[in-house]
N, C-alpha and C positions, 0 to 999 in steps of 0.2 A: 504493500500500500504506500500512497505517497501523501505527504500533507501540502496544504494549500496555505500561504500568508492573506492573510486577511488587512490589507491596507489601502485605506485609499479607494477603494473600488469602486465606478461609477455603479450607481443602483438600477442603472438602465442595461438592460441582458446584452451581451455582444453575440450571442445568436441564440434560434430557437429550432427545435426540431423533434420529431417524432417520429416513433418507430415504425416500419414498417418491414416485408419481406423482400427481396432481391435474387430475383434470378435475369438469368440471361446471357449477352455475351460479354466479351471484357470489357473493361470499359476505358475511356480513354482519356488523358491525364488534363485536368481542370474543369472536367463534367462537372456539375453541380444536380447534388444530388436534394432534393428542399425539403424540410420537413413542414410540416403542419401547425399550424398556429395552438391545437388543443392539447400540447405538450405545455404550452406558456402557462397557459388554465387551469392545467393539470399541478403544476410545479406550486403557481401561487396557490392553490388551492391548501395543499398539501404542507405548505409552510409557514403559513398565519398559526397555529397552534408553536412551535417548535420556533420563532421567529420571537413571540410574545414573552414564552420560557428567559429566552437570553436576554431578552431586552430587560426583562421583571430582575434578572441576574447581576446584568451591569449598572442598572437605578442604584438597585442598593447596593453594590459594592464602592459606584463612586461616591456615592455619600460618607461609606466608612472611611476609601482611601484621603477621600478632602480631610476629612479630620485629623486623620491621623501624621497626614501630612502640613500640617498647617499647624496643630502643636508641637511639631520638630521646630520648621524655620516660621514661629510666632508670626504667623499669616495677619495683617493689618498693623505690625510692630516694625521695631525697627529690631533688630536682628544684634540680641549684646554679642559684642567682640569684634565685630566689624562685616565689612560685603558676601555678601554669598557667592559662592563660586562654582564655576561647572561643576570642579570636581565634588564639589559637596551633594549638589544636584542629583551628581548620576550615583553618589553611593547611596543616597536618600531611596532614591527607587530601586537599584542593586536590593538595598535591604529588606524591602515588601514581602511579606508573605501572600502570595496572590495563590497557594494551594488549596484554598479552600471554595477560592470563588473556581480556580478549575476543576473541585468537585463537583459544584453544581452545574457548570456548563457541559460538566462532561453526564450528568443525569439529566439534565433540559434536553442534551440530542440521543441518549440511547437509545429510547423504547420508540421515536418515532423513526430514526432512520431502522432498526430492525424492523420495525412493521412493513416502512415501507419496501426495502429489498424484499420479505417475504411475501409480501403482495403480490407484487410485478416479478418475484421468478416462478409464483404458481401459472400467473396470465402468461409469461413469456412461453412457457410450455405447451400453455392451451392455443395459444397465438399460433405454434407449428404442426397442432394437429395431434400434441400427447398430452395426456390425463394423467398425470402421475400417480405412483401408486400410493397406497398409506406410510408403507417405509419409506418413500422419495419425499414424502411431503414430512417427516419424524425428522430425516437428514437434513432435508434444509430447515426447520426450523431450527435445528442444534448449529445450522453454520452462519445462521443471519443471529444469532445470538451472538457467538462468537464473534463475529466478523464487526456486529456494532461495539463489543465491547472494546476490540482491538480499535477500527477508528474513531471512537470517541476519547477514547486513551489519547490518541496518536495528537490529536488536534490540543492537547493540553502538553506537550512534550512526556508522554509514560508511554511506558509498553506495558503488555499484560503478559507473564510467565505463562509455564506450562500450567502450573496450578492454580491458576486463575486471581494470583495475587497484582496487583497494580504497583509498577516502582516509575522513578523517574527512569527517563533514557534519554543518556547521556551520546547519542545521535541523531536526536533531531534537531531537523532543518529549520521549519520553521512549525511554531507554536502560537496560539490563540493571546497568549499572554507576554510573548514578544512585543506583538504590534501595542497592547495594552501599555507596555513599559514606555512604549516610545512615545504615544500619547501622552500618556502621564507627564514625560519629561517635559515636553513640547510646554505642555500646559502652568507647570507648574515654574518654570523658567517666564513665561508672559506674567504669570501672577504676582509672581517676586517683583520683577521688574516694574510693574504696573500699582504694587503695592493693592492689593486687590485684598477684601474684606472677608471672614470664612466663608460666611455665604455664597460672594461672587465666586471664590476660589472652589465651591462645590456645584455653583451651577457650571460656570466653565469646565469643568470636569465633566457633569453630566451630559453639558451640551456636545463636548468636542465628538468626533468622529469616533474616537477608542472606545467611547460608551454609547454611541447612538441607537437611535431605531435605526436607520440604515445598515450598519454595519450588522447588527445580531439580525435582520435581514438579510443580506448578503452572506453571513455565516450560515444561518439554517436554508435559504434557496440552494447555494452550493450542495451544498450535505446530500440536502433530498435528493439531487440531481444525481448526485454520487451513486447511493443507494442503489437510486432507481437504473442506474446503468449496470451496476452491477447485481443488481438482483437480474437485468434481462440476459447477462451472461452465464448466471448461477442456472437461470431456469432452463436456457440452451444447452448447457450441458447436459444438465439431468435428463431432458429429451433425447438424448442420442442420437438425433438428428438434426442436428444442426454442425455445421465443422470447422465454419468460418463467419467473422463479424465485419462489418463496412462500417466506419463513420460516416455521419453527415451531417450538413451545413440545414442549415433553419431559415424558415422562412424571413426572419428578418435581421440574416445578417449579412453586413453590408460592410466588413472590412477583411482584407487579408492576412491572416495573423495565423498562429501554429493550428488552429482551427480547420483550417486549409488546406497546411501541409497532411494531416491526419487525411484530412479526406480525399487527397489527393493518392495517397498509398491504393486503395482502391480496398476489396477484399486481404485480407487477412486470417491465420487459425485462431481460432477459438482461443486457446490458449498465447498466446504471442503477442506481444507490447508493441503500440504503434513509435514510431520514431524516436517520438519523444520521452520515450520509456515508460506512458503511461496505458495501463489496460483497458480505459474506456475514459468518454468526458465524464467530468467537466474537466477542462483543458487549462483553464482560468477560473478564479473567482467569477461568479454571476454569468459564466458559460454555462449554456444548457443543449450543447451539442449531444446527440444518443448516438449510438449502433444500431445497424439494423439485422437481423440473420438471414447469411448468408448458404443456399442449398443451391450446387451444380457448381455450374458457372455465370461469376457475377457479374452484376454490372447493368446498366442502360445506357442510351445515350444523350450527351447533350443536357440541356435544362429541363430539368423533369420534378415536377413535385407529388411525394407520397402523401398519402390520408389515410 
C-alpha cells in the first residue's frame, strides 16, 4: 500500500470516472477512455459521513493544540526572556503529542473505508457474471478488515504486526499529521508575529487549511476512492475471471498529469502496478480515477465514454 500527503489540495476533483467492462482490440496510445459522471455521486455520497468524523476530529483537536500552544509562548504576552525564534517554533510542534488525535482519525476512516471495499468487491464480482460463494464472501470480509486496519494505520504513520498490534513505522512517507505539523507551524509563526489573542490564535488554527472542512474532505473522498478501487480488484480476483485491469480518465478531467500516463499503459495483470508503482487510483489526493476489468483482449478506440 502507499500513503497519500494530504496538503494543499484543491477540493475540486482533477478527474472523475466509473467503472465499467472492456473488451476488444488493442488499443492505441492517448485513446481516452471516459468515465461517467455517477462515480462523482457515488464518491460524494459515500463520504459526507466519514468527511464529518474528521472534521468533528480536527474542531476539537485544534482547540486543544491552541491552548496548549499559546500557554508555552504566553499567546497575547510579550514572551519573558526575549524574541521567539524559529528554532523555538519548530521544537514547540517537534514536541506535540498528536497520537491521540491519530487514534481517532484512524477510527473516523476504519469501519467506512472497510464497508466500502467490501461492498464494491461483492458488486465487482457480480458486475462479471460471478456470485461468490459463502466462503468467498467469509474471505473477503477477513481481508477488507484487514486491509482497513492496515491503511488506516498507514495514513497516521503505524503499521499493524502480524498480531494485530498497532506501532509506529519508522518508514513512512508521508502521514496525516505531517501536513498537520506544518500547518500548525505556519500558523502559529503569523500568530507570534501578529501578537494575536488565545482566541484569535484558536480560530486561526481552526480556520487554516490543516484543520479545515476541506481538507478532512479531501482526506475521506481520497480514502473512499481508495477503497473502492481496491475493493473492485479484490472482487476480480475472487471471480477468477477476470486477468487484467485498465485505468481510466473521467468525465471531467481536463489536464494531463500521471492520471494519463496510467491510462495510457492500456491493459495490464491483475496483479501488477501501473508505472507509477501504484495498484489502482486515486493517483493524487481528490483523484477519483477507477479501473475497469479487463477479459480477452482490451481496449477501444478513440474517445469513447463508459456508463
Amino acid at each position: 500500500m502507499r500513503l497519500t500527503i494530504y496538503v494543499g489540495a484543491d477540493l475540486k476533483p482533477a478527474c472523475s470516472c466509473f467503472a465499467t467492462m472492456s473488451k476488444g482490440k488493442p488499443r492505441r496510445r492517448r485513446r481516452k477512455v471516459r468515465g461517467a459522471p455517477e462515480f462523482i455521486r457515488h464518491l460524494d455520497k459515500v463520504s459526507a459521513v466519514p468527511a464529518a468524523k474528521v472534521s468533528k476530529v480536527f474542531r476539537s483537536w485544534g482547540k486543544k493544540l491552541a491552548e496548549e500552544l499559546g500557554r508555552k509562548f504566553h499567546v497575547g504576552k510579550l514572551l519573558k526572556g526575549g524574541e521567539v525564534t524559529e528554532a523555538m517554533i519548530d521544537k514547540a510542534i517537534a514536541d506535540l503529542d498528536l497520537s491521540d488525535m491519530d487514534e481517532e482519525i484512524m477510527q473516523a476512516l476504519r469501519d467506512v473505508i472497510r464497508a466500502e471495499l467490501e461492498t464494491t468487491a461483492a458488486a465487482a464480482a457480480d458486475n462479471v457474471g460471478v456470485e461468490l460463494t459463502p466462503d468467498q464472501l467469509t474471505q473477503l470480509s477477513d481481508f477488507s478488515l484487514a486491509w482497513a486496519r492496515t491503511r488506516a494505520a498507514e495514513l497516521v504513520g503505524k503499521r499493524v504486526l502480524p498480531d494485530g498490534s498497532v506501532v509506529d513505522n519508522p518508514n513512512a512517507s508521508w502521514q496525516i499529521s505531517d501536513a498537520t505539523r506544518e500547518a500548525l507551524r505556519s500558523t502559529l509563526a503569523d500568530a507570534l508575529e501578529e501578537g494575536m489573542s488565545m482566541p484569535q490564535l484558536e480560530a486561526a488554527i481552526i480556520e487554516s487549511y490543516g484543520f479545515s472542512d476541506a481538507r478532512a474532505y479531501t482526506i475521506a473522498r481520497t480514502e473512499m476512492a481508495f477503497a473502492h478501487n481496491s475493493g473492485n480488484i479484490a472482487g476480480w480476483k475472487a471471480s477468477g475471471v477476470v486477468e487484467m485491469k485498465e485505468s481510466i480518465l473521467g468525465s471531467e478531467h481536463d489536464i494531463d498529469d500521471e492520471c494519463n500516463d496510467a491510462a495510457d499503459q492500456g491493459p495490464i495483470p491483475l496483479d501488477a502496478a501501473f508505472d507509477n508503482g501504484d495498484d489502482a487510483p486515486p493517483f493524487h489526493p481528490n483523484c477519483v480515477c477507477t479501473v475497469i476489468p479487463v477479459t480477452g483482449n482490451a481496449g477501444q478506440d478513440n474517445e469513447e465514454e463508459t456508463t
